[in-house]
C-alpha positions in Angstrom: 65.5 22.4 101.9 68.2 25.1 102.2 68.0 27.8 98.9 69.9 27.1 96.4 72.4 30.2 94.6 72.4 28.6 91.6 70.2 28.2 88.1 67.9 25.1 89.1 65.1 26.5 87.0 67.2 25.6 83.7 67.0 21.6 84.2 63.8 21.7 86.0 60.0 20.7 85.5 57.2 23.1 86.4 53.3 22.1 87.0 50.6 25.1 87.1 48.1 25.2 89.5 44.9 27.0 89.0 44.7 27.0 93.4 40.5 27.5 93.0 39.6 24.5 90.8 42.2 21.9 92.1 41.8 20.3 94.9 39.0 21.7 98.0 40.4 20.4 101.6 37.2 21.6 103.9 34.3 21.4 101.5 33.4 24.5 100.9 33.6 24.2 97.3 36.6 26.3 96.2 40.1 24.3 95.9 42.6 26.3 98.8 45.9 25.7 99.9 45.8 22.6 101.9 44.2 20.8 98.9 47.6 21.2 96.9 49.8 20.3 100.1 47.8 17.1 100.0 48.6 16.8 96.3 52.1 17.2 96.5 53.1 13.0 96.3 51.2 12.9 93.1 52.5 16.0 91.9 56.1 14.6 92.7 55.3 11.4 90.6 54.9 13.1 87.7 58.5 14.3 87.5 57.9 17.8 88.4 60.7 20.1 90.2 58.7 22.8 91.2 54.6 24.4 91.4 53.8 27.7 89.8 50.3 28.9 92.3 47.9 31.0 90.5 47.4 34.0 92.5 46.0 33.0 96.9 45.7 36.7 98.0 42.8 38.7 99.9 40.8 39.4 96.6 37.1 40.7 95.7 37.7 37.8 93.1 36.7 40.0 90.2 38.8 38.3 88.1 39.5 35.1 90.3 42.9 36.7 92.2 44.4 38.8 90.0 42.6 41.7 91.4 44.7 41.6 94.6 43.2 43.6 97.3 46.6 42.5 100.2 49.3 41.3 99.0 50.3 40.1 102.8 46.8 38.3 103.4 45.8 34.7 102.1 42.1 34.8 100.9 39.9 33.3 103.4 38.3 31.0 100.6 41.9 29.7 100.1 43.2 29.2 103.9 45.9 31.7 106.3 49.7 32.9 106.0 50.3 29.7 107.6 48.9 27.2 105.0 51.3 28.9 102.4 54.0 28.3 105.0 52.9 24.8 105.4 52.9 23.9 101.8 56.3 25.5 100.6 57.7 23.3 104.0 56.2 20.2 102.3 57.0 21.0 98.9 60.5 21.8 99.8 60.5 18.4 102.1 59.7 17.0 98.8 62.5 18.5 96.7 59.8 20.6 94.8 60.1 24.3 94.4 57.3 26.7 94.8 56.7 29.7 92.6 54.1 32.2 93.2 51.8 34.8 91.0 53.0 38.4 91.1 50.7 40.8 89.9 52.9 44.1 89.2 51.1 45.8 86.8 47.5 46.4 88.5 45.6 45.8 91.9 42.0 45.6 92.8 40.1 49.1 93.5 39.7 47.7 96.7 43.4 47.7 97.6 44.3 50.1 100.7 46.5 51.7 98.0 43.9 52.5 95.5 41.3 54.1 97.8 44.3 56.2 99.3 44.8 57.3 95.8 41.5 58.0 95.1 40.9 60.6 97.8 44.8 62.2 96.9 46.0 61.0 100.2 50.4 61.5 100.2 52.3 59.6 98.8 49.3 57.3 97.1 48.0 60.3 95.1 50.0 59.2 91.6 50.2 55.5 92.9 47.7 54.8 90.0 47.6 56.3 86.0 44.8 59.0 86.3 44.0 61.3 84.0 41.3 63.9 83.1 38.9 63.4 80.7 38.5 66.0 77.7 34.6 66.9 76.5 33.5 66.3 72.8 30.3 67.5 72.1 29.8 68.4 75.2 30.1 65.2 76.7 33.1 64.3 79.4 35.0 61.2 77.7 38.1 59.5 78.3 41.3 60.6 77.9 42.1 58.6 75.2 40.7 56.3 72.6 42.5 52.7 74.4 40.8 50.0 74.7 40.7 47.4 77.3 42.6 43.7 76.6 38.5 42.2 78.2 36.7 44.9 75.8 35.6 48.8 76.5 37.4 51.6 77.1 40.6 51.1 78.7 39.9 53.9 81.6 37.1 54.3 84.2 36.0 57.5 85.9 36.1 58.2 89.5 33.4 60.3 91.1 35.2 60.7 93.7 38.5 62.1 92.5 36.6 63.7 89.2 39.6 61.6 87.0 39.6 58.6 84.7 41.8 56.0 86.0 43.8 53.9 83.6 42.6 49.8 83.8 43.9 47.9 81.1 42.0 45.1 82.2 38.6 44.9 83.5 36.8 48.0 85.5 38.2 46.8 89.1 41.7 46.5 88.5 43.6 49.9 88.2 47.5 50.1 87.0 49.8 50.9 88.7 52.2 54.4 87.5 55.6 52.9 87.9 56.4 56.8 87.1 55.8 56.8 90.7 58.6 56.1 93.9 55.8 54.9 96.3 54.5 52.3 94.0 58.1 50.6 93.4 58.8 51.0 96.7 55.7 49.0 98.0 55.9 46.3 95.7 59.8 45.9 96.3 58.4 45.5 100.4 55.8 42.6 98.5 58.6 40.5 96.7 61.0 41.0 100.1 58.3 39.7 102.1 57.7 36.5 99.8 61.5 36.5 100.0 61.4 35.8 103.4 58.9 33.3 103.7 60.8 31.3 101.0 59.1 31.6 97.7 61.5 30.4 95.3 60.3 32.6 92.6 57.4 34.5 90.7 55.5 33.9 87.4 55.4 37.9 86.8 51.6 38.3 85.2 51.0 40.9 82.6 54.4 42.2 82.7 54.7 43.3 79.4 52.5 45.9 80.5 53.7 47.6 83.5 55.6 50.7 81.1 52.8 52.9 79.3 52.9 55.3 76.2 53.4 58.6 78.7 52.2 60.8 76.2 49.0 59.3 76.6 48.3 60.2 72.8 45.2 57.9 70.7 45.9 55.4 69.3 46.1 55.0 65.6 44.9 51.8 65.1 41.7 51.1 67.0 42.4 47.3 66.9 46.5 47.9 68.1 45.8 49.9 71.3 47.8 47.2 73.5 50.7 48.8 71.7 50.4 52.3 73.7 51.5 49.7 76.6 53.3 46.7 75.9 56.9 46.0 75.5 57.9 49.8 75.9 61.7 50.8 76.6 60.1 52.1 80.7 59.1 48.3 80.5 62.5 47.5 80.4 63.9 50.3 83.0 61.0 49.5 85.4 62.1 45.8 85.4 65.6 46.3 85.7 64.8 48.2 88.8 62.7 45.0 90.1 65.5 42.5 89.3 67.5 43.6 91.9 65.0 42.9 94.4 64.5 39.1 93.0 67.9 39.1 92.8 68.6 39.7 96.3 65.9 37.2 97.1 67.6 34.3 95.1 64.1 34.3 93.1 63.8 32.7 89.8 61.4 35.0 87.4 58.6 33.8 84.8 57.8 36.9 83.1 54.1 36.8 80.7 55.0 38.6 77.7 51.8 39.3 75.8 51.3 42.1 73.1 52.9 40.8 70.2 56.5 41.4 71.7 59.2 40.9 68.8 61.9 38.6 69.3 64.0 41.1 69.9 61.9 42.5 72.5 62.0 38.7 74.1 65.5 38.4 74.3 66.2 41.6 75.9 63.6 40.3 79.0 66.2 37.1 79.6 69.8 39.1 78.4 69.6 42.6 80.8 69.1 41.1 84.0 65.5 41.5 83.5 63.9 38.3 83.9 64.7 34.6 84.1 62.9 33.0 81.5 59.7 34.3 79.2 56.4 32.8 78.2 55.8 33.7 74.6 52.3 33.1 72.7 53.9 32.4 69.2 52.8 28.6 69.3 48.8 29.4 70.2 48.5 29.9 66.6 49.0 26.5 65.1 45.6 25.5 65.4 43.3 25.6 62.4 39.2 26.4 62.6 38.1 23.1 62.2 40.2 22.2 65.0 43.5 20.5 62.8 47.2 21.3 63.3 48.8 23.5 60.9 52.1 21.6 60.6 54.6 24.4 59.4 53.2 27.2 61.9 54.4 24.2 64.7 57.3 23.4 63.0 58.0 27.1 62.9 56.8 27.7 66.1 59.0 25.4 67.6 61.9 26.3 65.9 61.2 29.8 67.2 61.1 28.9 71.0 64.4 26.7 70.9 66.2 29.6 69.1 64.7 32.2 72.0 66.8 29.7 74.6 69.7 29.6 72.5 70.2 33.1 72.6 71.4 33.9 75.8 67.9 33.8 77.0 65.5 31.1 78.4 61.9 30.0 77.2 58.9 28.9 79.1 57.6 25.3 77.1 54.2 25.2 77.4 50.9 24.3 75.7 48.3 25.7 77.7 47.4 27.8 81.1 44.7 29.3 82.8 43.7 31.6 80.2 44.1 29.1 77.1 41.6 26.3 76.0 42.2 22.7 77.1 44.6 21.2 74.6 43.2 17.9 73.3 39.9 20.0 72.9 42.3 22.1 69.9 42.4 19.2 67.8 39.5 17.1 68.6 39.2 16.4 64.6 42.2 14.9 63.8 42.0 10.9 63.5 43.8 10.3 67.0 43.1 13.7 69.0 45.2 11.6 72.5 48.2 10.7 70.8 48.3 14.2 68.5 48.6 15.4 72.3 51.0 13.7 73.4 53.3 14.0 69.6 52.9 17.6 70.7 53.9 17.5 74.3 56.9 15.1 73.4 57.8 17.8 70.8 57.6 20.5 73.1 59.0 19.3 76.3 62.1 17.9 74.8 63.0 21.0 73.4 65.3 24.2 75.2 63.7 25.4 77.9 61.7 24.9 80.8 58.5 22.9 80.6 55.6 23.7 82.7 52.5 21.4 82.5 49.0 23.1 83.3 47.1 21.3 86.2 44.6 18.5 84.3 46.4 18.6 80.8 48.4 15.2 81.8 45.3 13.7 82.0 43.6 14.6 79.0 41.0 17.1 80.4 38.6 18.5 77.9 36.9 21.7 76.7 33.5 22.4 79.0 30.2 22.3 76.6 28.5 25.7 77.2 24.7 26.1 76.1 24.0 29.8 76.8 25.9 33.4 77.8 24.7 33.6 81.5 27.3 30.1 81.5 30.8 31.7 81.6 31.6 32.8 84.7 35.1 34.7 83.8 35.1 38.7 83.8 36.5 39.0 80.5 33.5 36.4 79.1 31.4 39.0 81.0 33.1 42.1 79.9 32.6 40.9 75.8 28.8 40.7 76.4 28.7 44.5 77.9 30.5 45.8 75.1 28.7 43.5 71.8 25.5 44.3 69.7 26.0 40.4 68.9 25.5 38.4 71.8 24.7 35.1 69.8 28.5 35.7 67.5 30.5 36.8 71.2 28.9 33.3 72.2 29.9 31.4 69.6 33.5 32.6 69.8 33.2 32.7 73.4 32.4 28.3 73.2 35.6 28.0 71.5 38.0 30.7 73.2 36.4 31.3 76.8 39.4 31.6 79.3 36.8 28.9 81.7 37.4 26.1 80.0 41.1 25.8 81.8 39.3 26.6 85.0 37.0 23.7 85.0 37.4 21.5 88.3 40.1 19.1 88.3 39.3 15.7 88.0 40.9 13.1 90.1 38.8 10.1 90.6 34.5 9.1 89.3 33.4 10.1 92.3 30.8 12.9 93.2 32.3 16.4 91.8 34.7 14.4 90.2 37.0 14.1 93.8 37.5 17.7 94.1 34.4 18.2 97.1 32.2 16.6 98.5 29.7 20.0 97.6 28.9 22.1 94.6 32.2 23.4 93.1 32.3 27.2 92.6 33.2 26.0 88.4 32.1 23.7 86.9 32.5 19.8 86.4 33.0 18.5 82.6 30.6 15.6 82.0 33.4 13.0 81.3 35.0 13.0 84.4 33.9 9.2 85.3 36.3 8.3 82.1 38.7 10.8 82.3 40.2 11.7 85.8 43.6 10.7 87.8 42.3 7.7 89.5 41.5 5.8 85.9 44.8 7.1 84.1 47.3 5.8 87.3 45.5 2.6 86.7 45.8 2.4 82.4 49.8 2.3 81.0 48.4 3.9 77.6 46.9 6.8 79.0 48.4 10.6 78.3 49.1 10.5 82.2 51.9 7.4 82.0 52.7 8.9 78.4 53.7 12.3 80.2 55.3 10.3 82.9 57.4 8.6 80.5 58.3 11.9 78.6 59.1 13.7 81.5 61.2 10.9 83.1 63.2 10.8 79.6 63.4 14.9 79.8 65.1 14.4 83.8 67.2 11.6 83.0 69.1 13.9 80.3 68.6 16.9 82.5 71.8 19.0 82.7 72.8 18.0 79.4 70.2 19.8 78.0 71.1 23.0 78.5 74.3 23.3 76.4 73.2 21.0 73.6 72.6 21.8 70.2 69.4 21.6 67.9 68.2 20.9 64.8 65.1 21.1 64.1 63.5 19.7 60.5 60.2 18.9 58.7 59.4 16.7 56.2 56.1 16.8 55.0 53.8 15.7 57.6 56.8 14.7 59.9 58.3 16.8 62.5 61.7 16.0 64.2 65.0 17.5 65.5 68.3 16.2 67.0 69.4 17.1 70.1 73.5 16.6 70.5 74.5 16.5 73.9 78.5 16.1 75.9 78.0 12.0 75.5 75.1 11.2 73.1 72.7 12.5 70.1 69.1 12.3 70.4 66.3 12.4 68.0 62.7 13.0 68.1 60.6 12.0 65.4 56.7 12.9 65.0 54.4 11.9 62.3 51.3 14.7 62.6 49.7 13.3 59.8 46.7 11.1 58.8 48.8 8.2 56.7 51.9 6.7 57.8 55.0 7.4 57.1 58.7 6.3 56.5 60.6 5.9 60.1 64.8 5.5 59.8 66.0 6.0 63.1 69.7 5.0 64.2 70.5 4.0 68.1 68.5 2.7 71.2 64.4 3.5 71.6 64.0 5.4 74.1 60.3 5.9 74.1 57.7 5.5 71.4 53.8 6.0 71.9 53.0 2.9 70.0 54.3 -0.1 68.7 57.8 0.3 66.4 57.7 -0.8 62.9 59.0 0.1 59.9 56.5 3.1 59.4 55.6 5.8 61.5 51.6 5.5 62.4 49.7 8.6 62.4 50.0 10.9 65.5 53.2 8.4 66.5 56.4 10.0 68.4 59.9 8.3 68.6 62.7 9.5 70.9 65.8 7.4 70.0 69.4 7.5 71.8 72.9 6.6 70.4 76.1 7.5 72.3 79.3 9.4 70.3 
C-alpha cells in the first residue's frame, strides 16, 4: 500500500495493542510481533483502519517497554527488525495502518545515551536533566521537592557522576533535556528511521511532559508537582521543532496529554502544527465509588471532547488503554453492566473524532481479582508500596486502580492460557476466560463483540461525512443523546443510562438498537436512527 499525503486518520478506526499480553507466536509466554501479524484478519473484521503497538524495543522491561534501552533494536522477547517489517507489509496488504509508541520524554538508564551521559562523555554530557543536590541538615538531598507521577522523589542520584538525575517516572527511566541539541537531534534520526521503514505514525507517550519548569524551583503544592512539567510553553516549542520531522515523514501524531492540561492547552497541541490529534483524560472521571455512572460528568464529558474536534483540533475517542482499568469492570453495579458498555461505546465512538478500541475491551474483558501486594507486577504498583506506611490502604486502591488489570492476557478462545500460549504467560489469565473470550463472542450475535461490530460498521458507513457535521449534544434526565447533521442526512443517538425506562420518540430509519424497539427506552438501551434532508 503506497503512503497516503492526505488526513486518513480523521475517518479512520484505531485498535490498541498491548504487544506483551496479545497474542504469543513461539511459546515462550510473552505475546511478540508475529502473534499480531497472525491477528491481523480478525483485527480487519472488526472495522478497524489502523493498529496503535505499545512500545517492541530493546528494553530492561522495567516498566514493560517504555524504558527503551535502542530505539533501532526489536526486543528479543518480541521478535527482529524484520517481524516489524513483516507486519506493517501485512497490515498495509490489509488496508490497515500501523502506528507505533514513541517515547520522547525519557529512556531507560541502560540506553547507550544515558551511560554516555553519566560519565560526561561529548555531546551526551546534558543529554539528560541533572542537577546537584543541596545539603539540609547536613544531609545531601535532591534538588528539589518533585515528586514522581509512580511515587518518591522525582530525581535519583548518580554515584557515578555525583548528580541527581531528573526521572519523572520510575527510578530507571531518566528525561530527556530537550534544552539540549544532541538529544533533538537523535530522536529526529529515531522518527526518520521509522519513517523509512513505513510506520504510518506515532502515539507520542507522556508528551505533555517533555518541557520542564527550568528554574527548577519547589514546588508549592506538594500534591501539584506534575505542574513544574506538564503542558509548559518549551512543551510547545520542543514540539513544533518535532513536527517537522513527522511532517516530512507523512506521519499521523497521537500525542498523551496528561497533567490536567486546560482546554486551551489542548487545542493549541492540534492548531500549531504540533500534533495530529490528542488523548485527553476528562471522561476517566465519570465513574462513581460504588462503581455507577455519573450521568452529567458523561454528558459533560462528552460534550467536552466533541467541542475539542470542533475547534480546529482533533480528539482521540477512547474508553480505556493500557494504563486504565477494564471498562465493564467500572460499572459492574449497574443493573446491565454489558449493555451500559456498549450505551457508552455507542456514545463515544459516534462522536468527532477518532475512535481507538483497547485490545480485549470488544469482548468484554474484566478486571483481574488480586488477593495480596506481591500480585501486581507493574513498576508503578511496585513503586506505591516503596513509598507507603499503609500497605493494606495502597492495596486496596491498588484492586481498583492498578494499571495490570489492562495488561491481563488476551483472551481468544477456552482453551489452556485462554489461546494466548500454549505455557505460562508472563501476566496473568482472568478466571472467566472459558465464558468470555473471541472464540464464544464470534459465535453469539448479542455479545459486546457483534455489538461493536455493528457500531463500528454504522461509524464507516458515515465515514467522511463525519468530519464536517455538526453536533448537538443534550440530556434529559437519565437519557443521553445528540444529533449528528451531515451533507445528506441527520442522525441521532439516543441512550437511556438509567435503571427504569424511559420515553423513546425517534423520527427516521433504525439504524441500530441494542435491544428490541418499543415504545420505551429499556435501561442501558442505545438507538442510532437515520432520516435523509
Amino acid at each position: 500500500m503506497e503512503r497516503e499525503n492526505k488526513v486518513w486518520w480523521k475517518n479512520a478506526v484505531g485498535y490498541q495493542i498491548y504487544i506483551r499480553s496479545f497474542s504469543d507466536s513461539n511459546n515462550d509466554g510473552i505475546g511478540d510481533l508475529k502473534g499480531i501479524t497472525n491477528r491481523l484478519d480478525y483485527i480487519k473484521s472488526l472495522g478497524v483502519s489502523f493498529i496503535w503497538i505499545c512500545p517492541f524495543y530493546d528494553s530492561p522491561m522495567d516498566d514493560n517497554g517504555y524504558d527503551v534501552r535502542n530505539y533501532y533494536k526489536v526486543d528479543k522477547s518480541y521478535g527482529k527488525m524484520t517481524d516489524l517489517e513483516k507486519l506493517i507489509r501485512e497490515a498495509h496488504a490489509r488496508d490497515i495502518k500501523v502506528v507505533i509508541d514513541l517515547v520522547l520524554n525519557h529512556t531507560s538508564d541502560e540506553n547507550e545515551w544515558f551511560v554516555k551521559s553519566e560519565k560526561k562523555v561529548e555531546p551526551f554530557t546534558d543529554f539528560y536533566v541533572w542537577k546537584d543536590g543541596k545539603v539540609v541538615d547536613g544531609k545531601l538531598c535532591p534538588p528539589n521537592n518533585w515528586v514522581s507521577f509512580f511515587s518518591g522523589p522525582a530525581w535519583k542520584y548518580s554515584e557515578k557522576r555525583k548528580q541527581y538525575y531528573l526521572k519523572i517516572f520510575s527510578n530507571k527511566m531518566p528525561d530527556i533535556n530537550y534544552e539540549n541539541e544532541t538529544a533533538f537531534s537523535e530522536m529526529e534520526k529515531v522518527i526518520d528511521y521509522f519513517g523509512e521503514l513505513n510506520v504510518d505514525g506515532f502515539r507520542v507517550d507522556a508528551i505533555a511532559h517533555i518541557g520542564k519548569d527550568l528554574t527548577f524551583a519547589d514546588a508549592k503544592n506538594i500534591k501539584k508537582t506534575y505542574k513544574s512539567f506538564s503542558n509548559l510553553p518549551n512543551t510547545h516549542e520542543y514540539l513544533k521543532r518535532f513536527n517537522r520531522a513527522f511532517a516530512r515523514n507523512n506521519m499521523v501524531t497521537m500525542g498523551e496529554l496528561g497533567g490536567d492540561p486546560t482546554k486551551q492547552d489542548l487545542i493549541k497541541y492540534t492548531t500549531q502544527k504540533e500534533l495530529d490529534m490528542i488523548f485527553s483524560f476528562e471522561h476517566t472521571n465519570i465513574f462513581t465509588k460504588n462503581h455507577m455512572i455519573n450521568r452529567k460528568a458523561l454528558f459533560k464529558a462528552l460534550k467536552y471532547k466533541e467541542g475539542l474536534s470542533d475547534s480546529n483540533g482533533w480528539s482521540v475517542l477512547f474508553w480505556l488503554n493500557h494504563d486504565y482499568p477494564r471498562l465493564i469492570s467500572k460499572i459492574r453495579n449497574v443493573c446491565d453492566p454489558k449493555n451500559a458498555q456498549i450505551c457508552l461505546a455507542g456514545l463515544m465512538y459516534m462522536l468527532k473524532g477518532t475512535p481507538i478500541i483497547y485490545n480485549g475491551e470488544e469482548i468484554g474483558m474484566e478486571n483481574y481479582q488480586f488477593k495480596k501486594p506481591s500480585d501486581f507486577k507493574d513498576v508503578n504498583a511496585k513503586m506505591i508500596f516503596e513509598n507507603t506506611d499503609n500497605i493494606d490502604e495502597a492495596f486496596n486502591n491498588l484492586k481498583e486502580t492498578t494499571r495490570d488489570h489492562s495488561r491481563t492476557i488476551m483472551q481468544w478462545d477456552g482453551s489452556k492460557n485462554a489461546g494466548f500460549s500454549e505455557v505460562k504467560p508472563w501476566s496473568y489469565v482472568n478466571e472467566n476466560y472459558k465464558k468470555c473470550n473471541v472464540e464464544k463472542a464470534m459465535k453469539n450475535k448479542d455479545s459486546i463483540l457483534n455489538h461493536y461490530m455493528q457500531l463500528l460498521n454504522i461509524r464507516n458507513s458515515v465515514g467522511q461525512e463525519l468530519i464536517d457535521a455538526k453536533y448537538r449534544l443534550w440530556m434529559k434526565g437519565a437519557v443521553i443523546g445528540y444529533s449528528i447533521d451531515t451533507i445528506s442526512q441527520i442522525i441521532e443517538v439516543v441512550a437511556n443510562l438509567g435503571e427504569k425506562e424511559k420515553k423513546l420518540k425517534l423520527n427516521g430509519e433504525t439504524l441500530y438498537s441494542n435491544m428490541n424497539i418499543a415504545d420505551n427506552l429499556k435501561p442501558y438501551q442505545i438507538v442510532i436512527a437515520k432520516r435523509n434532508k
